[in-house]
C-alpha positions, -999 to 999 in steps of 0.1 A, spaced: 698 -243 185 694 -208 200 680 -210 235 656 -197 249 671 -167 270 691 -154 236 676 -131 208 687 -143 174 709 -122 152 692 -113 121 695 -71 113 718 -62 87 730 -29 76 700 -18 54 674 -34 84 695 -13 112 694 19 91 657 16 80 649 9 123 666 46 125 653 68 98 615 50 100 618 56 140 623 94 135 600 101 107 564 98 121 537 126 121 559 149 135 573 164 103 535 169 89 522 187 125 547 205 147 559 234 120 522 249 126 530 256 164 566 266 153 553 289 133 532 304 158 559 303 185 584 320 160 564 336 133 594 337 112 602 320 78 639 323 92 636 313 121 616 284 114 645 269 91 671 278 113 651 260 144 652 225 120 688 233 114 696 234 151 680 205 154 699 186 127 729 198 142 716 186 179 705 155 167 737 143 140 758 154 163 745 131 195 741 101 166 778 108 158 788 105 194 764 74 202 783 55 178 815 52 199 793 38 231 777 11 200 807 -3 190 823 -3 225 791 -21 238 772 -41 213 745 -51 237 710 -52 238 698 -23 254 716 7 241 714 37 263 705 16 293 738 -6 290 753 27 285 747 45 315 748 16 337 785 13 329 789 44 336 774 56 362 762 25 378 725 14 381 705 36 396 711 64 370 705 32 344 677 24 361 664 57 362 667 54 323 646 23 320 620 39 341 615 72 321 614 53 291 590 31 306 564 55 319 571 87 298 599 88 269 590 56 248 560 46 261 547 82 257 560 84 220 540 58 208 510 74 222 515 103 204 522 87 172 498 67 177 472 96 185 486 115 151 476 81 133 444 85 142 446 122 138 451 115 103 427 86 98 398 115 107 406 130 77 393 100 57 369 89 84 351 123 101 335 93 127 376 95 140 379 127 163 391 140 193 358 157 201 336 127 192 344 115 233 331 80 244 342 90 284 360 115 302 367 134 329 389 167 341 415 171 366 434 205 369 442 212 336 446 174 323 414 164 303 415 122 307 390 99 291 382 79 255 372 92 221 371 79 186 404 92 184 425 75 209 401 43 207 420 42 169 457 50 185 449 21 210 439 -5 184 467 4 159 495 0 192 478 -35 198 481 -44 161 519 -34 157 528 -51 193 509 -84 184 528 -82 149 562 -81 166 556 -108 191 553 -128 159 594 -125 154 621 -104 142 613 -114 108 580 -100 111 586 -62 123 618 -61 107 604 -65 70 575 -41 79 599 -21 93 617 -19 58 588 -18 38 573 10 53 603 33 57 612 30 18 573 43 16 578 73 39 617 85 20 593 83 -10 563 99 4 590 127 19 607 131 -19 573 140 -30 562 160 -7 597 180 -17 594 178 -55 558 190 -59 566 217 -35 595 232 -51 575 225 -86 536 223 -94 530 233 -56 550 270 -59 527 298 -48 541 328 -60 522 346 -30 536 324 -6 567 330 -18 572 364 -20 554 369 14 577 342 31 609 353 12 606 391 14 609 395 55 628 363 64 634 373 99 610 394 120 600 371 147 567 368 165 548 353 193 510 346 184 492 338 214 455 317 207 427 315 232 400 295 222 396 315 188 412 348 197 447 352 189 473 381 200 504 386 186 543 393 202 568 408 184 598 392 195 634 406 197 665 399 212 668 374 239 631 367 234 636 353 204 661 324 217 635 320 243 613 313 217 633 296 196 640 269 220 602 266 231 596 262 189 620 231 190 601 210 214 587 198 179 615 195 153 634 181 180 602 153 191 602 148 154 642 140 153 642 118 183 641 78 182 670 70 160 685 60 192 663 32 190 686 11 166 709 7 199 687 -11 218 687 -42 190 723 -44 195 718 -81 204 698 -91 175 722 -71 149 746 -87 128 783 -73 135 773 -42 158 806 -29 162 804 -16 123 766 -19 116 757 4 140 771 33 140 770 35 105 733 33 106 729 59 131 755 83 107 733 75 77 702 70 88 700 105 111 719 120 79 692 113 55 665 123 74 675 156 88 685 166 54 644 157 41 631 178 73 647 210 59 641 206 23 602 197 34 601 224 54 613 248 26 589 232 3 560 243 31 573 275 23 570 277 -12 532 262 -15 516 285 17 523 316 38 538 316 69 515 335 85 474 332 83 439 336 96 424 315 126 389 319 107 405 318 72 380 302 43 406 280 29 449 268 31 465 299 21 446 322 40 446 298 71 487 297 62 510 271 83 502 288 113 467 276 113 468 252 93 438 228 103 442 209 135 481 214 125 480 190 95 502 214 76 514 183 54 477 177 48 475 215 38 503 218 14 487 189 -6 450 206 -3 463 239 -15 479 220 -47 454 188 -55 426 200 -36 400 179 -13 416 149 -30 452 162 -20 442 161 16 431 129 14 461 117 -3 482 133 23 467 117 53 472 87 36 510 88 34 511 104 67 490 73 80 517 51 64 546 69 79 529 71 119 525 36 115 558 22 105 574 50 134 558 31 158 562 1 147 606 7 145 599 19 185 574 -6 195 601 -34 182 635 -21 194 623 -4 230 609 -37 250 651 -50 245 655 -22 266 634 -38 293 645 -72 285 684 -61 297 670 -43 328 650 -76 339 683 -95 331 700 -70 358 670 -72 381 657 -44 373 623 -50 358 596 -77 355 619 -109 358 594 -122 332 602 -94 303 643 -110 306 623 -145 290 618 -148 253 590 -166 236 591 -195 211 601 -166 187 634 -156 202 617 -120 211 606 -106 245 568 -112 241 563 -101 278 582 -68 278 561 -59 248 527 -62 259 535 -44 293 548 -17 269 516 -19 251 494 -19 281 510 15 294 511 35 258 474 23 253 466 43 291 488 70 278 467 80 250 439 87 273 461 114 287 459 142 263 464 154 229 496 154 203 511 185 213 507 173 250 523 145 249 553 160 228 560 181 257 560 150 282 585 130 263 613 155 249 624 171 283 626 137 296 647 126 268 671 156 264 678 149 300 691 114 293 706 124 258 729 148 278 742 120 304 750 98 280 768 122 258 786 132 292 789 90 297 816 90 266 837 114 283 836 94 316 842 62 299 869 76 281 886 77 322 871 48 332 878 26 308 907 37 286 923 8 273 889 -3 259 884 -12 225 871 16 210 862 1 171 848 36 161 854 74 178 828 97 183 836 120 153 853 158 165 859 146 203 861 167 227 847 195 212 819 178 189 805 163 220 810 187 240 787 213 219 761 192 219 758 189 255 758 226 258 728 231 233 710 206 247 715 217 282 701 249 270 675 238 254 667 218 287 667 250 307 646 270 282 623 245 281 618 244 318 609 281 319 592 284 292 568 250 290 567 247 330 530 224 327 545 197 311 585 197 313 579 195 353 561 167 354 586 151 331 612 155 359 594 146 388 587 114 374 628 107 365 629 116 405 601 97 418 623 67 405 647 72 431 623 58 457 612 31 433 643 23 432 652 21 467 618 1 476 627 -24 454 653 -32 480 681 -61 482 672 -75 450 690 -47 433 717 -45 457 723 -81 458 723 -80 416 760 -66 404 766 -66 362 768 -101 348 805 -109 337 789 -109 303 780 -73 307 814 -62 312 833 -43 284 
């Protein structure tokens, strides 16, 4: 009989690799190419900023699966750090994922669900407010919008307190729905969607890059050259990359996977694999069905372009411009679908990351207990509570900027973590090696360093923010006082 204080093993392969690829694909894929567009105003650029980030992103899944199989734990990046570097940088960890990376990721895919659902339902809008309020720049407050995002986050965390069983079979179902969803998007593009205008105005000037600035409705445009245009570039990728983000998630279910050492890593190699590969080819497909650029005030989807395409649904756009009103609706629909079962991979696999920190100490002692279920009940309604409050905080694109700075912070460390416990711990058993070490590694740090930097300078009103809060830690930390210092790694912890 499995006690109380352990989670149940019960996610094979397939399970593992559907938590990945339905983690990364959300709304992001149907929104963020409208502001990369804008930001690079470049068909060529716009590919090659979703090939970066395919490169960023296998490349960090590649390396992540050494630190798996080493450490088959619940809690993936947490454990990984903490062996590391100690606790504080772990804890550090848990604590932006807490009150920005995670928690801020289901508010946004949660806000694009609803985004989505006002395409259906006009009633469902960001400007239809119940309450709000200003501060600075930061509009707060509820509106049929978020009241949606809040109610579908309840739904999916009440669903998983219910058991493994229950989110993972969800979790399966609706990933298979949004690889379909994806392959259609791709075939009708590349077919009955082919706009022979879009085409040839895409096609013929690949790479002349551009800045389009929008106030309210007046826009002014930036030709970009040089240095500028890697400026821009790695301003653009706040999106792909927030839309490639969360297969990392899979790590933190160590505990509840059946044989991790194997199971893992090959999910993360497969899983990140497949995805990345659909971005491109559905990005290429945009391509072929509307221009890149458009018209603030244009009178319909191809004069409007991806640039402008309609609050940024350019998904919703592509199937407008080839089924009409009904193609719109359609879209939504999918994209509804695929929002939901993101969330729903996060929402399951994140609160085991607060369930190891409370078994070091380190967070509510209460999210360490598991319910009659064998799942942290605890650690997922205090996730809940705080991505319901973060959806009163601002809009998609907002929130986007929050979380990836934050996360490309921590990506980095733990990438650096393989090198250091490649010192630390040599004589290790190592059952898988992150593919092309050092140099694979290595590169990866160095982009996503960059990227970092850039996005510091260039996205200053949110990135910030995103580390002050990883350094306001530091004194939570501290306060917390000789409960953490009394509290070394649990024999069992040790690798």
């Amino acid at each position: 009989m499995t006690k109380k204080t352990e989670l149940k093993r019960g996610l094979n392969l397939f399970d593992s690799t559907a938590i990945v690829a339905g983690s990364m694909i959300g709304s992001g894929i149907f929104i963020v190419s409208a502001d990369m567009a804008r930001t690079l105003g470049s068909p060529g650029w716009l590919i090659i900023a979703w090939i970066l980030t395919g490169f960023i992103t296998i490349t960090a899944a590649l390396s992540y699966g050494e630190l798996a199989a080493m450490m088959p734990q619940a809690g993936g990046m947490y454990v990984y750090l903490r062996e590391a570097y100690g606790k504080l940088p772990a804890f550090l960890y848990g604590w932006t994922l807490f009150t920005v990376i995670q928690s801020g990721t289901i508010a946004a895919v949660s806000v694009a669900f609803a985004k989505f659902a006002g395409v259906i339902f006009p009633i469902i809008s960001s400007s239809k407010w119940i309450f709000k309020f200003s501060f600075f720049n930061y509009v707060f407050g509820l509106n049929t919008q978020n009241l949606l995002a809040i109610i579908s986050i309840i739904l999916l965390t009440w669903i998983n307190t219910r058991g493994l069983e229950s989110g993972k079979w969800l979790q399966n179902i609706f990933t298979s729905m949004k690889v379909i969803s994806l392959l259609l998007v791709i075939l009708l593009g590349f077919t009955v969607g082919k706009n022979i205008y879009a085409v040839n105005a895409n096609f013929s000037d690949l790479w002349s890059a551009s800045f389009t600035h929008v106030l309210n409705t007046q826009i002014s445009v930036e030709d970009l050259h040089g240095v500028l245009i890697f400026g821009a570039l790695g301003a653009a990728m706040v999106g792909s990359l927030f839309s490639a983000i969360a297969w990392d998630t899979v790590t933190y279910t160590a505990g509840e996977t059946i044989n991790p050492k194997r199971n893992i890593p090959l999910s993360l190699a497969i899983g990140t694999g497949i995805v990345i590969l659909l971005y491109i080819l559905v990005n290429i497909s945009y391509l072929f069905v509307l221009p890149l650029k458009g018209s603030i005030d244009g009178s319909n989807v191809y004069e409007r372009g991806i640039q402008f395409a309609l609050d940024d649904r350019v998904g919703t756009a592509v199937f407008e411009g080839i089924f009409g009103n009904a193609g719109a609706i359609a879209m939504a629909f999918l994209i509804m679908i695929s929002t939901f079962g993101c969330n729903n991979g996060i929402i399951l696999s994140t609160a085991r990351v607060y369930y190891a920190m409370a078994k070091d100490g380190l967070f509510f002692k209460k999210a360490g207990e598991l319910n009659k279920k064998h799942v942290p009940a605890f650690a997922l309604v205090i996730q809940c509570i705080w991505s319901c409050v973060l959806c009163l905080s601002g809009k998609y694109m907002d929130l986007l900027d929050y979380v990836i700075f934050a996360i490309l912070l921590f990506y980095v460390l733990t990438i650096i973590a393989l090198f250091v416990l490649r010192v630390k711990k040599p004589n290790v058993e190592r059952p898988y090696k992150a593919f092309g070490y050092p140099f694979i590694p290595a590169l990866y740090i160095l982009f996503a360093s960059a990227i970092s930097v850039d996005l510091l300078i260039y996205k200053p009103l949110y990135t910030w923010p995103g580390l002050i809060i990883v350094i306001l830690g530091i004194p939570i930390y501290y306060l917390l006082g000789k409960r953490i210092h009394s509290l070394g790694c649990n024999s069992r912890h040790k690798i």
